[in-house]
N, C-alpha and C positions, 0 to 999 in steps of 0.2 A: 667556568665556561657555560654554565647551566644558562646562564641568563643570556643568551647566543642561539640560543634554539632557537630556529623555524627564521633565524635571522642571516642574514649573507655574509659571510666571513671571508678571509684572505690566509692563508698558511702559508707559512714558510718551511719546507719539509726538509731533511737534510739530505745532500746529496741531491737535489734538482733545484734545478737553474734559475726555474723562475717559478714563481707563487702560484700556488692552487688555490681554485677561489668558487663557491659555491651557498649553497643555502646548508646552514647546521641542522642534521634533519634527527639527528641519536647521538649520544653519547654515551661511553660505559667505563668503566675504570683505565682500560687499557688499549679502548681504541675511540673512534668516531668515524661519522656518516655522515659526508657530502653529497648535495645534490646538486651538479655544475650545471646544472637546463637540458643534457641530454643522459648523463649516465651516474650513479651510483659511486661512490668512492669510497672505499675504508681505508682510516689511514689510524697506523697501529699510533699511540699517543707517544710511546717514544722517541721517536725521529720528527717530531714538530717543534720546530726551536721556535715556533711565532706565532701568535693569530690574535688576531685583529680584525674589529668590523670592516666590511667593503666598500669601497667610495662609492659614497650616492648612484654617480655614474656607471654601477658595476653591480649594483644590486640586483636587477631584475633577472633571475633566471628560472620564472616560469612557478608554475607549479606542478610540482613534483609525482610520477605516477607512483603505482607500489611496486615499491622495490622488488628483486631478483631475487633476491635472500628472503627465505622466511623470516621476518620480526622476532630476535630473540625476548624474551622476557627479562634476563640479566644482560645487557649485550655486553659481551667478550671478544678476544682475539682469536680464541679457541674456537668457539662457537662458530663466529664467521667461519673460519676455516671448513668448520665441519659440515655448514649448511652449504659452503661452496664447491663441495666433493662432487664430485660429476659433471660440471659444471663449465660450460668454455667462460675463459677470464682470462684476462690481462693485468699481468706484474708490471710492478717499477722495483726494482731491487738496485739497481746503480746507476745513478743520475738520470738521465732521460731512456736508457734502456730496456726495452719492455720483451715480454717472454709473453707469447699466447699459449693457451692450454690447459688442460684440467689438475686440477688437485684430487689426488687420487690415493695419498695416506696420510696420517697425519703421528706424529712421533709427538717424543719429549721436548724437543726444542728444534726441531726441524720436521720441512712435511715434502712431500713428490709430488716434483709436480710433471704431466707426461706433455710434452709439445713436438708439433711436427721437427722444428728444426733442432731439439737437443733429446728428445725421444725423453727417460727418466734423469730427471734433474733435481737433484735433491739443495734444497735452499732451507738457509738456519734462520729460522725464524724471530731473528734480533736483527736483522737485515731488511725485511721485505718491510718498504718505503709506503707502496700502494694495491690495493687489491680491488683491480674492478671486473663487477659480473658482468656478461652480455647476454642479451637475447640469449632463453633456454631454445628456442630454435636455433640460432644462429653455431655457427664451426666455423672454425678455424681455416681462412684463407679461402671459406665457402667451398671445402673440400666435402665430397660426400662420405659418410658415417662407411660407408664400405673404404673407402679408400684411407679415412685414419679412423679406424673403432681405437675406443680408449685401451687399451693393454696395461690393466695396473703391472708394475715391478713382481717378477715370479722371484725376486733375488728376496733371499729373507733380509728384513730389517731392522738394524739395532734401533735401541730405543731414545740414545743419545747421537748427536751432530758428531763429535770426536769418534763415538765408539762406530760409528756407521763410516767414517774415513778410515779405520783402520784395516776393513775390511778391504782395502782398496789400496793397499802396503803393496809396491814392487808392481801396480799398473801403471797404462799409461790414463790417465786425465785432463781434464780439463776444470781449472777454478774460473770460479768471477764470469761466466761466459765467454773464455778466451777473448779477452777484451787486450790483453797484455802478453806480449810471447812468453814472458816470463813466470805465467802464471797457468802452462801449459808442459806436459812432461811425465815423467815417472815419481811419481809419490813414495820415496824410498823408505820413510819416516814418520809415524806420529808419536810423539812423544814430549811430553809437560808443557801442552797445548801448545806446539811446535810443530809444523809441517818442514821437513825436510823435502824438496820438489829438485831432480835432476832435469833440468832442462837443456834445449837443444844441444849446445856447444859442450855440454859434460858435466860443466860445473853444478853444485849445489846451491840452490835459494832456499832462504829459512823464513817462513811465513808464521806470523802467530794464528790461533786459531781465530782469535775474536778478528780479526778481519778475514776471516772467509765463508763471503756470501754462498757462493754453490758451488758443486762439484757435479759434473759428467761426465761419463767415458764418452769417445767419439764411434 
């Protein structure tokens, strides 16, 4: 893909609907950097089933300021993360659904992220689709810094996505951004990366862990 650089491409990401399309501006083992003509994208390399040059017609998106994120010297997934700590930005974690708000720890396989509408939301980082920074001025919903200051998690946290659901045995939750009733409940169970979830009507749902994108309490 090296030979893509500084050149216009089209991706095809998993889990969104339609093509992300931008100038290839950095690459690193385990992620990349678009530049769409107004904003910044990283997008982790393993959810790109596709990319491909841009049709003629699609190429022009400007030239590019300097980026939000300081320029890693190795660029990582990690990395980004860590330079995005404080930072207001916008997720894509499941199809077009997007989460404003800062990244404010960063674990073994999962990191917190703090927003106005789910407060601490913890997302495993084999999930998250898209990661874009915005204006270090800018806040979320142009809410003033008194009215949402960042409040990292005072809750301690484990080092792993499983071992950090555990802690969360016999509450009530919310996965996947209550996107699905059924993914909303009492967490009775983690066990041989198996969520056990009692939801409304009584019953038990058995979720694997590899598909659960995030967990918040309400």
């Amino acid at each position: 893909m090296k030979t893509y650089l500084n050149q216009s491409v089209s991706l095809t990401v998993s889990g969104n609907r339609f093509p992300v399309k931008g100038t290839l501006i950095d690459l690193g083992d385990d992620i990349l950097v678009l530049h769409n003509g107004t904003q910044f994208l990283y997008v982790p390399l393993v959810h790109i089933e596709q990319l491909t040059r841009a049709h003629a017609l699609e190429a022009n998106f400007g030239v590019p300021s300097e980026p939000p994120l300081d320029p890693a010297t190795d660029l990582s997934y990690r990395k980004v993360l860590l330079n995005a700590k404080g930072m207001f930005s916008e997720l894509y974690i499941s199809g077009n659904q997007t989460v404003h708000g800062y990244v404010t720890s960063i674990m073994n396989d999962f990191f917190v992220f703090y927003s106005p509408m789910f407060r601490s939301l913890y997302v495993s980082m084999q999930h998250l689709k898209l990661l874009v920074p915005y204006d270090p001025h800018m806040t979320p919903y142009a809410l003033d810094q008194e009215k949402f200051p960042i409040h990292p998690t005072t809750a301690s946290l484990a080092r792993t996505f499983d071992q950090q659901l555990r802690k969360y045995e016999n509450e009530f939750v919310i996965l996947d951004l209550g996107k699905h009733p059924e993914k909303i409940g009492l967490l009775k169970s983690v066990r041989n990366n198996l969520l056990e979830l009692v939801t409304a009507d009584g019953s038990s749902t058995f979720i694997h862990l590899n598909h659960v994108k995030t967990i918040h309490k309400p």
